[in-house]
NUDO-504709 format. One record per residue: x, z, y of N, C-alpha, C in turn; residue in one letter. Coordinates in steps of 0.05 Angstrom, whole numbers, padded with zeros to 5 digits, always signed. Example, Ala and Ser with C-alpha at 12.3 -4.5 7.8 and 13.67 -1.06 7.14 Angstrom:
<nodes>
+00264+00156-00114+00246+00156-00090+00264+00156-00066A;+00257+00142-00045+00273+00143-00021+00258+00157+00001S;
</nodes>
This chain:
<nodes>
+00017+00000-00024+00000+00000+00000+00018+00000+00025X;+00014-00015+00038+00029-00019+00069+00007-00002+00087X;+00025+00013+00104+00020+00040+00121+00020+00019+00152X;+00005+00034+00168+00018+00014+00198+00051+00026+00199X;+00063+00043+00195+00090+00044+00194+00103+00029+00184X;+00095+00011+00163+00106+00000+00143+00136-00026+00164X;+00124-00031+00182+00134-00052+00203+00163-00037+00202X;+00161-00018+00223+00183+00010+00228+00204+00011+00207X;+00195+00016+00184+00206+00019+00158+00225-00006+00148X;+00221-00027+00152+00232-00053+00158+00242-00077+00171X;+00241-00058+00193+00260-00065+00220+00284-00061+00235X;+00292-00045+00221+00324-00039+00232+00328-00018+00230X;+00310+00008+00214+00317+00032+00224+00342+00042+00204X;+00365+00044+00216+00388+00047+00193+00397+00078+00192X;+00406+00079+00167+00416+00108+00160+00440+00101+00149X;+00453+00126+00156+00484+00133+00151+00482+00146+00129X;+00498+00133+00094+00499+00132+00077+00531+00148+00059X;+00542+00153+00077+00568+00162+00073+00588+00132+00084X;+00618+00142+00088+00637+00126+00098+00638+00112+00076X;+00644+00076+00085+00631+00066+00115+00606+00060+00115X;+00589+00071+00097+00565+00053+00096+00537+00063+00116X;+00530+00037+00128+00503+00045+00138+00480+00025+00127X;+00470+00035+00120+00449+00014+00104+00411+00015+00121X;+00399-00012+00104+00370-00004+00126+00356+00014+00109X;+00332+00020+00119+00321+00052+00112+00300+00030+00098X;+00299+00049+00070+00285+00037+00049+00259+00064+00043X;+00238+00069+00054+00235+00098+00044+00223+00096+00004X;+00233+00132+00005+00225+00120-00029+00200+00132-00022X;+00191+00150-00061+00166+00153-00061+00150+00178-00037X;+00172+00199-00041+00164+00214-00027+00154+00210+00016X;+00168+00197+00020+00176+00183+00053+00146+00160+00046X;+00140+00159+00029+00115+00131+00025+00095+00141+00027X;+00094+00169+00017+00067+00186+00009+00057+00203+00041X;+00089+00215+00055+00078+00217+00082+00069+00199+00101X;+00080+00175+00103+00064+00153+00114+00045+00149+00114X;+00027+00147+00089+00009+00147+00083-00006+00163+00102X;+00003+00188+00102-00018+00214+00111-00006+00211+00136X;+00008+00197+00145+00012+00195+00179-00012+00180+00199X;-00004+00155+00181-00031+00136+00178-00046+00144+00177X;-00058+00156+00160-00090+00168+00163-00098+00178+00179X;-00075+00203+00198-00081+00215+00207-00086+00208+00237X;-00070+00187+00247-00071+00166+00271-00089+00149+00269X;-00099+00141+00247-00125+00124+00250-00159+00138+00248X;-00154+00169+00245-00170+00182+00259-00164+00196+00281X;-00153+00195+00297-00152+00199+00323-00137+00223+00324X;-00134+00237+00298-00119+00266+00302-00091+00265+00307X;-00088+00291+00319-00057+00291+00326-00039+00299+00301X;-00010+00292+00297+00003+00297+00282+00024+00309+00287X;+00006+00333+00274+00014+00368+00274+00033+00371+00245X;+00058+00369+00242+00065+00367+00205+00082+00385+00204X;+00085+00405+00180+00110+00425+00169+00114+00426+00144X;+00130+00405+00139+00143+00411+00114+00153+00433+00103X;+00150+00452+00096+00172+00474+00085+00181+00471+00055X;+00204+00475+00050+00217+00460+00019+00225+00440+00008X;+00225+00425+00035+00231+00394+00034+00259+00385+00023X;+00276+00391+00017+00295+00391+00015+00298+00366-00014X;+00320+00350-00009+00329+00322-00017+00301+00310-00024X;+00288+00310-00001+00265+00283-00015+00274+00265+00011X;+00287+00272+00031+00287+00255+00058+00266+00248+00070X;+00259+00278+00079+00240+00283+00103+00257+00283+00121X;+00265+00298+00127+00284+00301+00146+00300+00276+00161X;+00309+00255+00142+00314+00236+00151+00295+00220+00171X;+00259+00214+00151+00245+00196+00163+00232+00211+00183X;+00227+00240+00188+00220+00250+00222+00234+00244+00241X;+00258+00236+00232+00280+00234+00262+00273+00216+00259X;+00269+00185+00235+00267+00163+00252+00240+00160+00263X;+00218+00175+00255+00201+00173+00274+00197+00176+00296X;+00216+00195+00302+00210+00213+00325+00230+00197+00342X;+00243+00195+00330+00267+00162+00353+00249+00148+00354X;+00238+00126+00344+00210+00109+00352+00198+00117+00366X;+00184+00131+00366+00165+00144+00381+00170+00147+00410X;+00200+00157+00410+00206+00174+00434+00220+00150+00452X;+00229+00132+00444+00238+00113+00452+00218+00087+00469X;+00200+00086+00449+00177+00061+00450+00151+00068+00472X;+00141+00098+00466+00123+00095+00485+00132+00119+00497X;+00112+00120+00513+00116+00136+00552+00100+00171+00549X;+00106+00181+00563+00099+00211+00566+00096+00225+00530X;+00113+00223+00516+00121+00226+00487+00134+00256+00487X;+00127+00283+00472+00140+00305+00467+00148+00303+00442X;+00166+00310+00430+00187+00312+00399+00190+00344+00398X;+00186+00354+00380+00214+00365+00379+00217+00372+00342X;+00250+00376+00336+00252+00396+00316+00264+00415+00312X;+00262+00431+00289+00259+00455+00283+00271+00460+00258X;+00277+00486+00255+00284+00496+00228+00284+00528+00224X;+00283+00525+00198+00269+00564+00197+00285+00570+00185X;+00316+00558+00194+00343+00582+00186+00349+00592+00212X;+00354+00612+00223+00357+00619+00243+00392+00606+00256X;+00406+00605+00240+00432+00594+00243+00431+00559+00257X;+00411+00551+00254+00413+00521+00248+00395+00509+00288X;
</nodes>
């Protein structure tokens, strides 16, 4: 199923893969399944309020920054931010 992100996802958004590699951002299953529910959630009008907690190696973390670079870049009066619930970080 193609998400309206799906464009985003296939346009240039590149990730740093280890030296030297930067490759384009392919999301897998997990990065497919939030889209999904991004999508949904923008094509009802709701805002997208999201907290992952436990996310760890599915690459969330990856695809919020590139959203949030899209986002923050493309359109006008845009708030971001992130976060983390290690206090160190």
């Amino acid at each position: 199923m193609k998400t309206k992100w799906y464009a985003l996802d296939h346009k240039g958004a590149m990730v740093f893969v280890g030296p030297p590699r930067v490759v384009l951002f392919e999301p897998n299953k997990a990065q497919r399944l939030i889209l999904e529910e991004i999508s949904s959630l923008e094509e009802r009008g709701l805002a997208m309020m999201l907290m992952f907690l436990k996310a760890r190696q599915l690459g969330i973390t990856t695809l919020f920054q590139i959203l949030l670079a899209h986002r923050t870049f493309m359109f006008r009066n845009v708030n971001a931010l992130t976060g983390s619930a290690e206090p160190d970080k």
